[in-house]
C-alpha positions in Angstrom: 40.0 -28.5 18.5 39.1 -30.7 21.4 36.6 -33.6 21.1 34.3 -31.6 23.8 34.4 -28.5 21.9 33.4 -29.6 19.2 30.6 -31.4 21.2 29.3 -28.0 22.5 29.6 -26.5 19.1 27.5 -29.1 17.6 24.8 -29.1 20.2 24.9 -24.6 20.2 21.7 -23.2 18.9 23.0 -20.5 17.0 19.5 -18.1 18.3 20.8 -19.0 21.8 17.8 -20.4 22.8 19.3 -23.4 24.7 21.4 -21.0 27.1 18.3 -18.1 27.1 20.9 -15.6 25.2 21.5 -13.9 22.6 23.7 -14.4 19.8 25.7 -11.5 20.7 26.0 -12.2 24.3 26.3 -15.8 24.1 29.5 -17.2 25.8 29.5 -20.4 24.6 29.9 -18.8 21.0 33.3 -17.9 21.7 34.1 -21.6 21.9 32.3 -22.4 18.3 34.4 -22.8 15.5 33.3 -20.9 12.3 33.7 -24.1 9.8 31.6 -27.2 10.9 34.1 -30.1 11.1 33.6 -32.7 8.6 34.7 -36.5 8.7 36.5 -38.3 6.3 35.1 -42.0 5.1 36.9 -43.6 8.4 35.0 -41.0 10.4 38.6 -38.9 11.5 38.1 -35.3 11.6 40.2 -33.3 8.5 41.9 -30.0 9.2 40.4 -27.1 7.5 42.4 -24.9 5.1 42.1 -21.3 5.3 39.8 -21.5 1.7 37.2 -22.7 4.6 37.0 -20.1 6.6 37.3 -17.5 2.6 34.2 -19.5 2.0 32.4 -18.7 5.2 33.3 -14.9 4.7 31.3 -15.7 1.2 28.5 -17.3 2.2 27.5 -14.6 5.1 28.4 -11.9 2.4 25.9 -13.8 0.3 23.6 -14.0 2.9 23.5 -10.2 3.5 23.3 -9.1 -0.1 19.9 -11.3 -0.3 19.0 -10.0 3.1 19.3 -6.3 1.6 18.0 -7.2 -1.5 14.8 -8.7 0.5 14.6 -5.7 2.6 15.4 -2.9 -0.4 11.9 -4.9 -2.6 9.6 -4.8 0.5 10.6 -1.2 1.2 9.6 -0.4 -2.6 6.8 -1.9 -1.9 5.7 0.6 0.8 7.1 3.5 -1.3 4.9 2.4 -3.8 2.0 2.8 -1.4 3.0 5.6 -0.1 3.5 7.5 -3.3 -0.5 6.0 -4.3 -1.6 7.2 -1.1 -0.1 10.5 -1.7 -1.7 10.6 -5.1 -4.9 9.5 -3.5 -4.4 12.8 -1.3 -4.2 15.3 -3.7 -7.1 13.9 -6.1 -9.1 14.1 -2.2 -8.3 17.7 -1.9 -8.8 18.7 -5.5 -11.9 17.1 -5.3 -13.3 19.0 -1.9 -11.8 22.5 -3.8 -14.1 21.7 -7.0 -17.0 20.5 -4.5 -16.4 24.1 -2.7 -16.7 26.1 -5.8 -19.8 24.3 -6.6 -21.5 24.8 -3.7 -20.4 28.7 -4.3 -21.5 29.1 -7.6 -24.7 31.5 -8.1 -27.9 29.4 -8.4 -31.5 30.6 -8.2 -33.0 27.3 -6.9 -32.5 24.7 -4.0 -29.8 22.3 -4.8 -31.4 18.4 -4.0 -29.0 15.5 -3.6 -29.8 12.8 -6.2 -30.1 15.5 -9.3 -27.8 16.6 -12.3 -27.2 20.0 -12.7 -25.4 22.2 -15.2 -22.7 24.5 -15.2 -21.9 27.6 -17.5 -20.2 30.8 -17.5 -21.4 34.3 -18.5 -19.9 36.5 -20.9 -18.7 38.6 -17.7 -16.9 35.3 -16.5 -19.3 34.9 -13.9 -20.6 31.0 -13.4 -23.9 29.5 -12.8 -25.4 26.5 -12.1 -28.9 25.3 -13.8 -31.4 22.8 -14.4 -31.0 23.1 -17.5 -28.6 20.8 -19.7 -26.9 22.3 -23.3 -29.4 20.5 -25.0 -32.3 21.5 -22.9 -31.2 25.4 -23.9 -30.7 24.1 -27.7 -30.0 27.2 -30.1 -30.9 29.6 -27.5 -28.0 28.7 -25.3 -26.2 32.6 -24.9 -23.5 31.2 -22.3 -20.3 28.1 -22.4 -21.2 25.2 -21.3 -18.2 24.0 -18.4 -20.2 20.7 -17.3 -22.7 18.7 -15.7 -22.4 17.4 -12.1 -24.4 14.9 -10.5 -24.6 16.3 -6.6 -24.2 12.7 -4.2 -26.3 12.0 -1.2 -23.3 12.9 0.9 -23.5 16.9 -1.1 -20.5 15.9 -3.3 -20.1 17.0 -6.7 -19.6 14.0 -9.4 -18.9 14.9 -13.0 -21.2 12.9 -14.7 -18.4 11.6 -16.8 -17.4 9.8 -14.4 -20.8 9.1 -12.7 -21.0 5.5 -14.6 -17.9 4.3 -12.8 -18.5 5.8 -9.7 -22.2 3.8 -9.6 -20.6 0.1 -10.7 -18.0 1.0 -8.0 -20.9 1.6 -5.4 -22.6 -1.9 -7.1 -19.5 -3.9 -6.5 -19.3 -2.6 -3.1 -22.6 -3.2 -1.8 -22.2 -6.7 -3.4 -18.9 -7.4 -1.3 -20.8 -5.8 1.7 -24.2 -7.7 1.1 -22.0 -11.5 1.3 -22.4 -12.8 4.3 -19.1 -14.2 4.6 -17.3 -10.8 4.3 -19.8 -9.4 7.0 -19.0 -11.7 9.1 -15.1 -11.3 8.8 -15.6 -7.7 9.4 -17.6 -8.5 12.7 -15.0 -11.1 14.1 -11.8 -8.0 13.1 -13.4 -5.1 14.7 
């Protein structure tokens, strides 16, 4: 290779920035060479064997195996999401059928939001709603007991197993919400 080509290959950005092109369409890559030239002790350039340009071909094989593997763990990443987001989905729309049914079931009062209620299931497989808890109806209970719902501000039903965690949810979140610095985030993003 000529002293001038190896000039231009020395001073080539490889991104093409220098010329304003691309990699691709870059011209002045045609005139690279693939294997830098290296200088002995005296400073005389060496010939390169072809085990040079076999360890070129290696390194860019490398270089796409880590490239795939990058790109393969961030896509898993986002599958992972997806698949929670999809869970997330259906315990959503289970949730609105069970809320539904609820707001079905026979009841011979007005439903408030902020109260408990009860729910059984007649002999004839019919169910009901009441004030009433199972130990409220002691030994006089004639029906099954299927389980007590909390009914949310927003008319949603909450099984009151699941009340406790639901409330220190709400706490944490009105915490993160009542910090002024996360207020003020959320003003500067939206």
């Amino acid at each position: 290779l000529s002293r001038d080509k190896l000039q231009l290959g020395s001073r080539l950005d490889m991104s093409g920035e220098k010329s304003g092109n691309s990699l691709g369409n870059n011209a002045a890559c045609a005139n690279a060479s693939l294997v830098s030239v290296s200088s002995d002790y005296e400073g005389v350039a060496t010939r390169h064997t072809p085990l040079d340009l076999v360890d070129l071909a290696r390194q860019i094989q490398e270089a796409n195996q880590f490239v795939r593997a990058t790109a393969t763990n961030k896509l898993q990443v986002v599958l992972d999401q997806m698949r929670a987001l999809q869970k997330k989905a259906h315990n959503i729309l289970e949730d609105a059928a069970r809320d539904k049914q609820l707001h079905e079931v026979a009841c011979n009062f007005v439903k408030r939001p902020g109260q408990t209620y009860h729910l059984y299931k007649k002999s004839s497989g019919e169910m009901f709603l009441s004030m009433l808890s199972k130990e409220d109806w002691g030994q006089s209970l004639k029906h099954e007991y299927c389980g007590s719902y909390y009914l949310g501000l927003d008319h949603s039903w909450i099984p009151t197993s699941e009340l406790e965690h639901k409330t220190n949810d709400l706490v944490a979140i009105e915490e993160l919400l009542s910090n002024n610095n996360v207020m003020k985030q959320l003003e500067h993003t939206s």
